[in-house]
MARROFI-416678 format. One record per residue (C-alpha): x, y, z. Coordinates in Angstrom, 3 decimals, decimal comma. Layout:
<atoms>
<atom X="X" Y="Y" Z="Z"/>
...
</atoms>
This chain:
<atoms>
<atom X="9,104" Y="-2,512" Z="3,311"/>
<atom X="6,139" Y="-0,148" Z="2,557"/>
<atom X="3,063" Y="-0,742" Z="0,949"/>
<atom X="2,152" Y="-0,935" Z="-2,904"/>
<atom X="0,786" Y="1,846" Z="-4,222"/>
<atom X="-1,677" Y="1,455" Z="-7,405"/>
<atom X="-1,984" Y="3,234" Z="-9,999"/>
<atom X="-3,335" Y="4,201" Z="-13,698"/>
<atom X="-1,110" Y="3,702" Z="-16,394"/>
<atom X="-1,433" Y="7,629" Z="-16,812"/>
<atom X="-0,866" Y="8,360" Z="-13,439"/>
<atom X="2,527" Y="6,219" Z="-13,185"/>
<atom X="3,477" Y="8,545" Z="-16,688"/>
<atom X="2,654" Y="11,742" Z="-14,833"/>
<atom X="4,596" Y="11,102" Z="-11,790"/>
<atom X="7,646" Y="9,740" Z="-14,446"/>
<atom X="7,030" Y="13,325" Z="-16,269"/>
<atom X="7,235" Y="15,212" Z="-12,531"/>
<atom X="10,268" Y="13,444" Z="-12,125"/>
<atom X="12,074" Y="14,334" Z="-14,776"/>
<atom X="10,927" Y="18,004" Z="-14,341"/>
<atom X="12,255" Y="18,273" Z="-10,656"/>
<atom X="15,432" Y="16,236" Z="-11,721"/>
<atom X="16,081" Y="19,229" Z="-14,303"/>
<atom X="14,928" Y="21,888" Z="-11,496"/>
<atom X="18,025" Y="20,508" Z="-9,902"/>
<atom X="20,282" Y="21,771" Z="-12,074"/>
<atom X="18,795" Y="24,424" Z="-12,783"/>
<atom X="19,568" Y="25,046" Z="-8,792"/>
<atom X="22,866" Y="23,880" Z="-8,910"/>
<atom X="23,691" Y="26,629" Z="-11,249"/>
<atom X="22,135" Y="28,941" Z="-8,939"/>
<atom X="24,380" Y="28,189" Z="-5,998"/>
<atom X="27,480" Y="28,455" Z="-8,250"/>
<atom X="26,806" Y="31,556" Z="-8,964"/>
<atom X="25,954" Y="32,804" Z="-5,431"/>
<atom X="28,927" Y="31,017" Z="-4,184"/>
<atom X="30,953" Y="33,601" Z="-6,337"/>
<atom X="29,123" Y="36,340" Z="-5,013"/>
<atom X="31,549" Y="36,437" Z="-1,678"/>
<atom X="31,137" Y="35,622" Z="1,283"/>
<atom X="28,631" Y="32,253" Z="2,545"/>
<atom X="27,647" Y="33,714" Z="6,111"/>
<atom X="25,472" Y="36,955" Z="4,790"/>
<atom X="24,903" Y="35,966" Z="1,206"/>
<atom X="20,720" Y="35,297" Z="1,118"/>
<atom X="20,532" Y="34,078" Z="-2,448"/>
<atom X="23,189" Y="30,941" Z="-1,636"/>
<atom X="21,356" Y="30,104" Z="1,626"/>
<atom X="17,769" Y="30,608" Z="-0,491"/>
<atom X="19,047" Y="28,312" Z="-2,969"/>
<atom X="20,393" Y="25,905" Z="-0,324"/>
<atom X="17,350" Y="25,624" Z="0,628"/>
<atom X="15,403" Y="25,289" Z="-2,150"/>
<atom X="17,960" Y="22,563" Z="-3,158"/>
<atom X="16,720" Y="20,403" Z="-0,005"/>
<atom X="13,292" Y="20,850" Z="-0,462"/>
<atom X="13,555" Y="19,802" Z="-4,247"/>
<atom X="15,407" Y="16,574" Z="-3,101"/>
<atom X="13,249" Y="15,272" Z="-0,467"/>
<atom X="10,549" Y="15,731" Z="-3,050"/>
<atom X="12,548" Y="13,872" Z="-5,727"/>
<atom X="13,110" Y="10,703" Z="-2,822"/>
<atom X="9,307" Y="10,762" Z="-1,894"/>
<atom X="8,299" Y="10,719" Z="-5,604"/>
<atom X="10,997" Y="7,949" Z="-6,521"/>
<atom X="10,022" Y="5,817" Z="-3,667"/>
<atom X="6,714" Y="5,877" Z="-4,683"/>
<atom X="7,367" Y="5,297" Z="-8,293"/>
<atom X="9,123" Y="2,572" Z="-6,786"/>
<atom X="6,072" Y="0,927" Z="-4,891"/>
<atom X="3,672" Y="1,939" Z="-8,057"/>
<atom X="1,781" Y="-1,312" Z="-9,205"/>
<atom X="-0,504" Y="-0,412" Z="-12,285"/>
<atom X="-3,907" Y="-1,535" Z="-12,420"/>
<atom X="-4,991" Y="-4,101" Z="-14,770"/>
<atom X="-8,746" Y="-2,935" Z="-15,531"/>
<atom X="-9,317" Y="-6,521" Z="-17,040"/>
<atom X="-8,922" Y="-8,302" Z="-13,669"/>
<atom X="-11,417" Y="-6,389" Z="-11,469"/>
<atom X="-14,662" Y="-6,993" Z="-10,978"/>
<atom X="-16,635" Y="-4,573" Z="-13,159"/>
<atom X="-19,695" Y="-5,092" Z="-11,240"/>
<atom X="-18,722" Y="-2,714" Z="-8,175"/>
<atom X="-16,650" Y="0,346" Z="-7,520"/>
<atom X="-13,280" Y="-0,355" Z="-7,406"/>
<atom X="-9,934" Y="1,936" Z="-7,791"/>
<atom X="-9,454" Y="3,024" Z="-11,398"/>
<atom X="-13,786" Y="2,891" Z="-11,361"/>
<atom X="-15,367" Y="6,196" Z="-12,686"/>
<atom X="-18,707" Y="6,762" Z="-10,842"/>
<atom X="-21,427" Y="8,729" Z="-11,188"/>
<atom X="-23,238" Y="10,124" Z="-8,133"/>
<atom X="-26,242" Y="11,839" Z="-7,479"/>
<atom X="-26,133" Y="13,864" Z="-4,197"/>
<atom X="-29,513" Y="13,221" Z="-2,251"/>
<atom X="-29,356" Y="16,661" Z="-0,633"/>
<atom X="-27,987" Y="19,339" Z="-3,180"/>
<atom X="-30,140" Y="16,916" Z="-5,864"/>
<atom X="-26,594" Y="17,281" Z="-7,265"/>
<atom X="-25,076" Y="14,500" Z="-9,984"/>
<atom X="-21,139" Y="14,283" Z="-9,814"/>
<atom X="-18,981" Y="12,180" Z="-11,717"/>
<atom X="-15,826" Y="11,205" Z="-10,108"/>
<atom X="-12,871" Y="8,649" Z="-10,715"/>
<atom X="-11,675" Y="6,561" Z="-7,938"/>
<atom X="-7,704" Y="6,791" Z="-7,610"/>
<atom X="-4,980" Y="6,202" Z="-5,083"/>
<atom X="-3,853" Y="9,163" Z="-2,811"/>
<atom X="-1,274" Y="10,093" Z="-5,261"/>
<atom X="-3,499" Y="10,858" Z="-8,363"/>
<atom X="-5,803" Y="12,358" Z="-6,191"/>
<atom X="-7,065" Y="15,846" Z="-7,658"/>
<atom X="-10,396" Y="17,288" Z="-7,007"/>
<atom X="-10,101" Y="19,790" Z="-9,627"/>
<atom X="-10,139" Y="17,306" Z="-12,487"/>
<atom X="-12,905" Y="14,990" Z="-10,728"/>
<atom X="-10,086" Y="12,287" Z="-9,052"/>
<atom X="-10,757" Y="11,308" Z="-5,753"/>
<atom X="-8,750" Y="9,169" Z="-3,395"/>
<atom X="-10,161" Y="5,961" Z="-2,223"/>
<atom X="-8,388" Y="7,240" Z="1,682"/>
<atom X="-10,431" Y="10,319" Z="1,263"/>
<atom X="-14,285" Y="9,951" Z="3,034"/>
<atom X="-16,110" Y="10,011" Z="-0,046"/>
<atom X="-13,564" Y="7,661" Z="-1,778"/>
<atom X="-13,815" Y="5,239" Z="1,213"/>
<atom X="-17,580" Y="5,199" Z="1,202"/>
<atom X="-18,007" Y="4,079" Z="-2,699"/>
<atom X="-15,642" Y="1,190" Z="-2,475"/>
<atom X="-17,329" Y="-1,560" Z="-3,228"/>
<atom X="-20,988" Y="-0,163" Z="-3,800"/>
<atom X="-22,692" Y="-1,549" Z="-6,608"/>
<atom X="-25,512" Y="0,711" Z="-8,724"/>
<atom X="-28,191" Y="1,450" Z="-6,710"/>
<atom X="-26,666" Y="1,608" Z="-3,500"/>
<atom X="-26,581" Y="4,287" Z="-1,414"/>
<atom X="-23,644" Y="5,189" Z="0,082"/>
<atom X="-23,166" Y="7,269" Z="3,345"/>
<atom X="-19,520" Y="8,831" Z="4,070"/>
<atom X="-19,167" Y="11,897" Z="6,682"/>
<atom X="-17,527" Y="14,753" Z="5,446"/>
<atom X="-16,259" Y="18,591" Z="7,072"/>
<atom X="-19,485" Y="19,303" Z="5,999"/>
<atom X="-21,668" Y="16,277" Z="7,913"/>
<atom X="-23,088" Y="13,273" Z="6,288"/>
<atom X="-23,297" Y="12,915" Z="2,459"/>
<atom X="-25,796" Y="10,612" Z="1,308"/>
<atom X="-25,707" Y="9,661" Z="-2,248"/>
<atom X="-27,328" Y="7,379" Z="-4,589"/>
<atom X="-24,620" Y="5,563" Z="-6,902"/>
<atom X="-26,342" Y="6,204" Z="-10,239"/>
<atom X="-23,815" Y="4,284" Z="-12,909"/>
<atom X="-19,953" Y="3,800" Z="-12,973"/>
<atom X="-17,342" Y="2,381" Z="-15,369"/>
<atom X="-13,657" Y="1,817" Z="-15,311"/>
<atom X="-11,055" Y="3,286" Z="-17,428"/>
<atom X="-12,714" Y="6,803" Z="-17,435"/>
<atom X="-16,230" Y="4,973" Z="-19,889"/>
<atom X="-19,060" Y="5,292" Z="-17,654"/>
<atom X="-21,178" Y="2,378" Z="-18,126"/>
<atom X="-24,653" Y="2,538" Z="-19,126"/>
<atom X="-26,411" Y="0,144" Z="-16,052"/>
<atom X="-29,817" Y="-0,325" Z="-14,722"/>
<atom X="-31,076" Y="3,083" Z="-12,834"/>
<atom X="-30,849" Y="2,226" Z="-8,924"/>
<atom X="-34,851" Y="2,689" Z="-8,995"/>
<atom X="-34,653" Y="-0,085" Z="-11,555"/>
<atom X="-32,140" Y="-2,145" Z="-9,745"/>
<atom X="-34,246" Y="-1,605" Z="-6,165"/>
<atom X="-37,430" Y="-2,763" Z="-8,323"/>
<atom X="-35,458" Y="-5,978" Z="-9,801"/>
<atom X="-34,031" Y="-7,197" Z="-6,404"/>
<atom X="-37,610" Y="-6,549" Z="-5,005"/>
<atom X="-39,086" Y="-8,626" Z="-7,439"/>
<atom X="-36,617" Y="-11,238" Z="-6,501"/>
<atom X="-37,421" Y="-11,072" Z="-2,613"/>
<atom X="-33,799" Y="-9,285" Z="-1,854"/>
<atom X="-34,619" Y="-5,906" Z="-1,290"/>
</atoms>
């Protein structure tokens, strides 16, 4: 038995949409090696063996993505503790380095796209905001080195929350005798 995977409500849709899509690809195929099967003969005809072959790569992509359609749990928002970053959290970052603020959303491996700002939670960034409240600083080794960033704010459900800047945080647990 494998592992759950979990997921946004949106990113269970998206991977129902791609499913549908490839399952219509493969017809779209099978048509293909119909007609190449009439072209003559099977041993030297290149656009039946192209289509074969395209035919097995689309269906070990439809398994994967059915399997883990089947293993998708989605994410109740409600139930997680909104105090900390968490899968499904949006967080806002502020790279000490570059002086760089990046907003990113923490998802599972299969939602994962850098492009539009999702990051996985297996991925070395992802892994090193896990459970970081605001204020922390978090410290995750990339290709490039060591990142060191300061979580500024974060939120779940794609709001960012408005929370305490770290400096104010640092200054409150100070006050308290934590820091």
């Amino acid at each position: 038995m494998h592992d759950q995977i979990y997921v946004s409500e949106e990113g269970l849709v998206k991977m129902r949409a791609d499913l549908i899509r490839m399952n219509e690809q493969r017809m779209i195929i099978a048509h293909t090696i119909e007609h190449a099967r009439g072209l003559g003969d099977l041993k030297e005809n290149a656009e039946y063996h192209a289509a074969k072959e395209a035919q097995a790569h689309l269906h070990a992509r439809i398994r994967d993505l059915e399997d883990k359609i089947a293993r998708s749990v989605v994410l109740n928002h409600q139930d997680l503790d909104q105090s900390k970053a968490l899968m499904g959290a949006t967080v806002r970052v502020l790279n000490k380095k570059t002086k760089k603020e990046m907003t990113y959303m923490l998802v599972s491996p299969v939602e994962a796209d850098m492009a539009a700002g999702k990051i996985s939670t297996k991925s070395p960034v992802g892994q090193a905001l896990l459970g970081h409240a605001v204020g922390d600083t978090v410290v995750a080794k990339v290709p490039a080195g060591i990142a060191r960033a300061a979580n500024v704010q974060f939120g779940t459900s794609g709001d960012v929350l408005r929370l305490e800047s770290p400096d104010a945080l640092y200054a409150t647990m100070q006050k308290a005798g934590k820091a």
